[in-house]
TORDO-21029 format. One record per atom (N, C-alpha, C): residue number from 0; residue in three letters; atom name; x, y, z. Coordinates in nm, 2 decimals. Example, Ala and Ser with C-alpha at 12.3 -4.5 7.8 and 13.67 -1.06 7.14 Angstrom:
<pts>
PT     i    aa   at       c1       c2       c3
PT     0   ALA    N     1.32    -0.57     0.78
PT     0   ALA   CA     1.23    -0.45     0.78
PT     0   ALA    C     1.32    -0.33     0.78
PT     1   SER    N     1.28    -0.22     0.71
PT     1   SER   CA     1.37    -0.11     0.71
PT     1   SER    C     1.29     0.00     0.79
</pts>
This chain:
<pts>
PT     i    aa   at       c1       c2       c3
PT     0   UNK    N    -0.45     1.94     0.28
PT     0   UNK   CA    -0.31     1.97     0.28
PT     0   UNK    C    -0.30     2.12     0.24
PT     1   UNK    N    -0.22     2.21     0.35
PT     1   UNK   CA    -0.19     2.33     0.32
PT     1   UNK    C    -0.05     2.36     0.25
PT     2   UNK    N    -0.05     2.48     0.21
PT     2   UNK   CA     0.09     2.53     0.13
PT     2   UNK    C     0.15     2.51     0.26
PT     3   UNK    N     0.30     2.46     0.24
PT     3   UNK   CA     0.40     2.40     0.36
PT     3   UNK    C     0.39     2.34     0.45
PT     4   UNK    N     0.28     2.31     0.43
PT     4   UNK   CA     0.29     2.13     0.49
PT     4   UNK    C     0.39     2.05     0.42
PT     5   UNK    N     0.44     1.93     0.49
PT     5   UNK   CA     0.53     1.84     0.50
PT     5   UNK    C     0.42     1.71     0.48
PT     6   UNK    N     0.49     1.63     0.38
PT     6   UNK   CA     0.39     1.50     0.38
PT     6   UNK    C     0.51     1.38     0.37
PT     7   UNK    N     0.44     1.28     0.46
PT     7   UNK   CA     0.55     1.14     0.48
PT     7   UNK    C     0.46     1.04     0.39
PT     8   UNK    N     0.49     0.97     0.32
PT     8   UNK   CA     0.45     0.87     0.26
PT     8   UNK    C     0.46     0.76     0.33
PT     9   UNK    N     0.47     0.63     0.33
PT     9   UNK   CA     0.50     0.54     0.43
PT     9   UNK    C     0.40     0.42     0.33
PT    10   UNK    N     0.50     0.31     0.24
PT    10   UNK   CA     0.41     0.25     0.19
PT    10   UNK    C     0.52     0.09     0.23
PT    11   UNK    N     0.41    -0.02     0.20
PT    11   UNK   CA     0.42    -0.15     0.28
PT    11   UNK    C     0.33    -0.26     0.18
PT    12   UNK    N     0.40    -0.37     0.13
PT    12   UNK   CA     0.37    -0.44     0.03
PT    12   UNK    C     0.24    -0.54     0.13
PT    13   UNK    N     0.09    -0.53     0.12
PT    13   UNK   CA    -0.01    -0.59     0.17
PT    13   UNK    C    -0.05    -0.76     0.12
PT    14   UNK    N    -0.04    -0.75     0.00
PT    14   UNK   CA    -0.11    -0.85    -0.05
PT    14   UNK    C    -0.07    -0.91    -0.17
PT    15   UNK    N    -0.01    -1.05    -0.19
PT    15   UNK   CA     0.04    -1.08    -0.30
PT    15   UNK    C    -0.08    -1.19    -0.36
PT    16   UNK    N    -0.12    -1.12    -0.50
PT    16   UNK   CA    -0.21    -1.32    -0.56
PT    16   UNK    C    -0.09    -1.36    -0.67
PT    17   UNK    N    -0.13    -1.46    -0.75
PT    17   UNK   CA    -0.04    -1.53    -0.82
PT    17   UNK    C     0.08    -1.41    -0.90
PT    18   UNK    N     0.00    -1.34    -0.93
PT    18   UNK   CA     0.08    -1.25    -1.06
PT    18   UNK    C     0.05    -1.06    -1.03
PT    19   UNK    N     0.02    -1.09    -0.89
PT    19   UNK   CA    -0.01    -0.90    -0.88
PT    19   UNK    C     0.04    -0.87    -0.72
PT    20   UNK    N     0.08    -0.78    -0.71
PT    20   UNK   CA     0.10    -0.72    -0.57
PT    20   UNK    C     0.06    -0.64    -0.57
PT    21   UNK    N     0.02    -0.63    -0.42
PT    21   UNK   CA    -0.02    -0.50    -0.35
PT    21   UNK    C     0.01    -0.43    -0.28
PT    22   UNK    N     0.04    -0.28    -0.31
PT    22   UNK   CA     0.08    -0.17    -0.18
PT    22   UNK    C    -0.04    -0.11    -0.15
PT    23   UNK    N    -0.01    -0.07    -0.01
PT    23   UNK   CA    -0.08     0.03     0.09
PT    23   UNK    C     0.02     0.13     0.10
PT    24   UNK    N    -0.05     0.24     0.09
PT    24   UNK   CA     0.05     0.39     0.08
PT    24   UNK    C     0.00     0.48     0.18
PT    25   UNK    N     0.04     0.51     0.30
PT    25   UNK   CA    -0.07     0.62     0.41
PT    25   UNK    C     0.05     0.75     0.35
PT    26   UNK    N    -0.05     0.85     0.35
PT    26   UNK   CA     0.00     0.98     0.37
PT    26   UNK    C    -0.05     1.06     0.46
PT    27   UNK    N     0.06     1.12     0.54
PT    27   UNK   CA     0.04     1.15     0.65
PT    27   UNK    C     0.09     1.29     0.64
PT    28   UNK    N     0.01     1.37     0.68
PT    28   UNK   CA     0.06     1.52     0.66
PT    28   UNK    C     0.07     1.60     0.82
PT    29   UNK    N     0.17     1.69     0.77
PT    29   UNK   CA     0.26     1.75     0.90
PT    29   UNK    C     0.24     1.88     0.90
PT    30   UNK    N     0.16     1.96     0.99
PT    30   UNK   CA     0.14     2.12     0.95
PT    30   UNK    C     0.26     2.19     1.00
PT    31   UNK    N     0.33     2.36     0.97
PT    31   UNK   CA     0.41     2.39     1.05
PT    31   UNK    C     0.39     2.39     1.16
PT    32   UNK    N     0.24     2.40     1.27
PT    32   UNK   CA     0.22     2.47     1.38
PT    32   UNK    C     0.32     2.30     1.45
PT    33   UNK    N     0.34     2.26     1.52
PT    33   UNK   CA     0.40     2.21     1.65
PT    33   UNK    C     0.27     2.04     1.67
PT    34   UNK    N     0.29     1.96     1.68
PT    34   UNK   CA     0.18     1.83     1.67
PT    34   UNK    C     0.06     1.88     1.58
PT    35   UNK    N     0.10     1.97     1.48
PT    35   UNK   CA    -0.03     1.95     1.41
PT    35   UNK    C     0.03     1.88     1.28
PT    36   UNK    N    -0.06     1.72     1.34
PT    36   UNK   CA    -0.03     1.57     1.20
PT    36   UNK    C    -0.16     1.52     1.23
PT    37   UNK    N    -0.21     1.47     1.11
PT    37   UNK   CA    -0.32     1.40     1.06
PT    37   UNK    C    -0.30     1.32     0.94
PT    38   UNK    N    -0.36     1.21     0.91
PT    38   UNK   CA    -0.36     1.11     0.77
PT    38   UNK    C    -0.43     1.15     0.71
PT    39   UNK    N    -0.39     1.21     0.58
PT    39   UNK   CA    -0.43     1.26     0.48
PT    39   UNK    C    -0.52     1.14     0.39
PT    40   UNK    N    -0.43     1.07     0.32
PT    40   UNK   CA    -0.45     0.97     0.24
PT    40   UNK    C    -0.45     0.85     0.24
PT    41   UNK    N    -0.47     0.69     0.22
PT    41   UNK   CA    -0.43     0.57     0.20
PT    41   UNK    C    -0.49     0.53     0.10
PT    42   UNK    N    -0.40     0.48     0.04
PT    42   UNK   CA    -0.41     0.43    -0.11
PT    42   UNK    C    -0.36     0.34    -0.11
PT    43   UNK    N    -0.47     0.20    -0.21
PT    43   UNK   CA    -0.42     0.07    -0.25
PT    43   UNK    C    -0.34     0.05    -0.43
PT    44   UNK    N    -0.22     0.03    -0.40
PT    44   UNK   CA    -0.21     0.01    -0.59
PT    44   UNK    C    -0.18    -0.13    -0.63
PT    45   UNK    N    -0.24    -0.18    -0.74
PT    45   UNK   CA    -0.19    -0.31    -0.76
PT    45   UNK    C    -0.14    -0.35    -0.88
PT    46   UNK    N     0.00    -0.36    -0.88
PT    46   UNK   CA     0.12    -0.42    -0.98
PT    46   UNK    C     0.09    -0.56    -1.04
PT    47   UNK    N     0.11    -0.55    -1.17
PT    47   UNK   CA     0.08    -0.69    -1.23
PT    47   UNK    C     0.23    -0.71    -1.22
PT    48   UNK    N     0.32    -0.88    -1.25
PT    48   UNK   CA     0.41    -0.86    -1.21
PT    48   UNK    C     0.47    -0.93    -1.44
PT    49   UNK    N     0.52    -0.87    -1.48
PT    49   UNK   CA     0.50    -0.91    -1.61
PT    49   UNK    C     0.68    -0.95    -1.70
PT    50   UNK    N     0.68    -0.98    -1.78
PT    50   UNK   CA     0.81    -1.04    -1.87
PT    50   UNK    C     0.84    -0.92    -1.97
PT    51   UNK    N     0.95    -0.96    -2.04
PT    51   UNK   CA     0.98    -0.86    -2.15
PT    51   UNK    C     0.83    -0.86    -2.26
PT    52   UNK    N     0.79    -1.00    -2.27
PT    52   UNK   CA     0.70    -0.98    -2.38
PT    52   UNK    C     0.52    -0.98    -2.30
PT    53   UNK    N     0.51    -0.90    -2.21
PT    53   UNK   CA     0.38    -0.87    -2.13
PT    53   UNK    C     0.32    -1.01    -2.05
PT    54   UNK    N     0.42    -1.13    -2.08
PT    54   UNK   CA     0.31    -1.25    -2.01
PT    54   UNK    C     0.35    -1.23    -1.87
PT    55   UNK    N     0.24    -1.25    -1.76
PT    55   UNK   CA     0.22    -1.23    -1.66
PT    55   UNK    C     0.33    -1.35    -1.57
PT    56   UNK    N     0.37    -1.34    -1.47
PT    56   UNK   CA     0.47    -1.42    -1.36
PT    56   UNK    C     0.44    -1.41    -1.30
PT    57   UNK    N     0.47    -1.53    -1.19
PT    57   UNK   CA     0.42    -1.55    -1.06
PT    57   UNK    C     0.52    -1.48    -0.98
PT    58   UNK    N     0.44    -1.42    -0.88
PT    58   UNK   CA     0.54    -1.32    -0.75
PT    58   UNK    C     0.54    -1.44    -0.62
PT    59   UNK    N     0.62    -1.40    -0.53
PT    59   UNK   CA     0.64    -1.50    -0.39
PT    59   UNK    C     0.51    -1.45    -0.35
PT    60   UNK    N     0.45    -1.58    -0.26
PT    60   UNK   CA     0.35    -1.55    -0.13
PT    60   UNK    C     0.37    -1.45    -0.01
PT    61   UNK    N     0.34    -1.33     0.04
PT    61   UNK   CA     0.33    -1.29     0.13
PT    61   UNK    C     0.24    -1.37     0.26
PT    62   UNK    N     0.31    -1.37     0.37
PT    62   UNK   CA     0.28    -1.43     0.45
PT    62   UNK    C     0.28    -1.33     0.59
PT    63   UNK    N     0.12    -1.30     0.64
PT    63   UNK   CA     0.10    -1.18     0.73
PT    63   UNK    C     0.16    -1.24     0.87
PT    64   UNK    N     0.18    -1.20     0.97
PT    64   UNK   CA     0.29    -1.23     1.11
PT    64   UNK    C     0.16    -1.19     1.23
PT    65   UNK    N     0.16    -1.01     1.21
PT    65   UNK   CA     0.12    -0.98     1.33
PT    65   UNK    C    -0.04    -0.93     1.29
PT    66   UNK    N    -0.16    -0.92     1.38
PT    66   UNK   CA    -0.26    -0.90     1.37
PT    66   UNK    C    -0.30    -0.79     1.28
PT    67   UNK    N    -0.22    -0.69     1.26
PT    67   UNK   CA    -0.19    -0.58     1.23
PT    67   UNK    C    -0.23    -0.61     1.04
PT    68   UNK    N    -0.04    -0.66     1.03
PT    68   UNK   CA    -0.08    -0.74     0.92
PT    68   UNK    C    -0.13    -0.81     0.83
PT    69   UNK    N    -0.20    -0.89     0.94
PT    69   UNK   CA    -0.33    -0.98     0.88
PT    69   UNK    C    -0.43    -0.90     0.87
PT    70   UNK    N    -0.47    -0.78     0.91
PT    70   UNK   CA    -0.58    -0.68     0.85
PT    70   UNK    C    -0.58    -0.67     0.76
PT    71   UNK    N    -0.46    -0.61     0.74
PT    71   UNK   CA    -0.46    -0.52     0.60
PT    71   UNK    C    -0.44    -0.62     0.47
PT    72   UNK    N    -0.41    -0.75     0.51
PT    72   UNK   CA    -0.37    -0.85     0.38
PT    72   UNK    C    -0.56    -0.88     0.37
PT    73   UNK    N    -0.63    -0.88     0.44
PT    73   UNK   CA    -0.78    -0.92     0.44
PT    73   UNK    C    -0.82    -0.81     0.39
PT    74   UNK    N    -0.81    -0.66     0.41
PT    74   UNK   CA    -0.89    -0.59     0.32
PT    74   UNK    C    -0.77    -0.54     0.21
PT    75   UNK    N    -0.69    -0.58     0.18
PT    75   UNK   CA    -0.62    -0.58     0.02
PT    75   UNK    C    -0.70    -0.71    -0.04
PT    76   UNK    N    -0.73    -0.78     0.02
PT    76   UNK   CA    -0.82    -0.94    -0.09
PT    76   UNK    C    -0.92    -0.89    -0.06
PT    77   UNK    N    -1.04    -0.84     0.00
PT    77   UNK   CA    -1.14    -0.82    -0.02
PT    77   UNK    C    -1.15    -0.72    -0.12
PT    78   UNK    N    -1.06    -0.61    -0.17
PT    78   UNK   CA    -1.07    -0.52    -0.28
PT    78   UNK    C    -0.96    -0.53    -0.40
PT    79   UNK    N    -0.96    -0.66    -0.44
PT    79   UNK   CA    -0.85    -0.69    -0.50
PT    79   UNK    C    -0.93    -0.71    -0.66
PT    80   UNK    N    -0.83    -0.69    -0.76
PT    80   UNK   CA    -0.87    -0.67    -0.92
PT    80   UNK    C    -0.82    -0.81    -0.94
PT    81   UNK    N    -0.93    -0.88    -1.01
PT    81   UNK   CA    -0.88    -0.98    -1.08
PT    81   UNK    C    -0.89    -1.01    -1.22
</pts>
C-alpha cells in the first residue's frame, strides 16, 4: 500500500459456532493510476459473543446459500479457535 492509495474494506459475517462469530475482512486497495486495484489483505476475526458479567451466549446459526458462501464458512471452521 502506497501513500494515497484508497483502501475499501468489505467485511461479511462467515462462520457462526455456539458462542463465537466470524468475520472475513478483504482489503482491497486502489492506486491513483486508473485500474490500478489489487487485494491487499484478508483477515479472519473471531468475536466471542458474551453478557454483562463475561458468561458466554449463544449467537444464531449461520446458514451458507451459494457455493461461494459455503467456501468461506468451510475455511472459517477449518481455522476456527475453540
Amino acid at each position: 500500500v502506497l501513500m494515497g492509495d484508497q483502501l475499501k474494506f468489505t467485511a461479511r459475517v462467515v462462520y457462526t459456532g455456539k458462542t463465537t462469530i466470524t468475520v472475513q475482512c478483504d482489503i482491497q486497495r486502489f492506486g491513483r493510476n486508473a485500474g490500478d486495484k489489487a487485494l491487499s489483505n484478508s483477515c479472519l476475526f473471531t468475536f466471542r459473543n458474551v453478557d454483562q458479567e463475561m458468561n458466554p451466549q449463544p449467537v444464531p446459526f449461520i446458514y451458507p446459500v451459494t457455493y461461494a458462501e459455503d467456501a468461506r464458512f468451510l475455511n472459517a471452521y477449518r481455522q476456527r479457535v475453540d
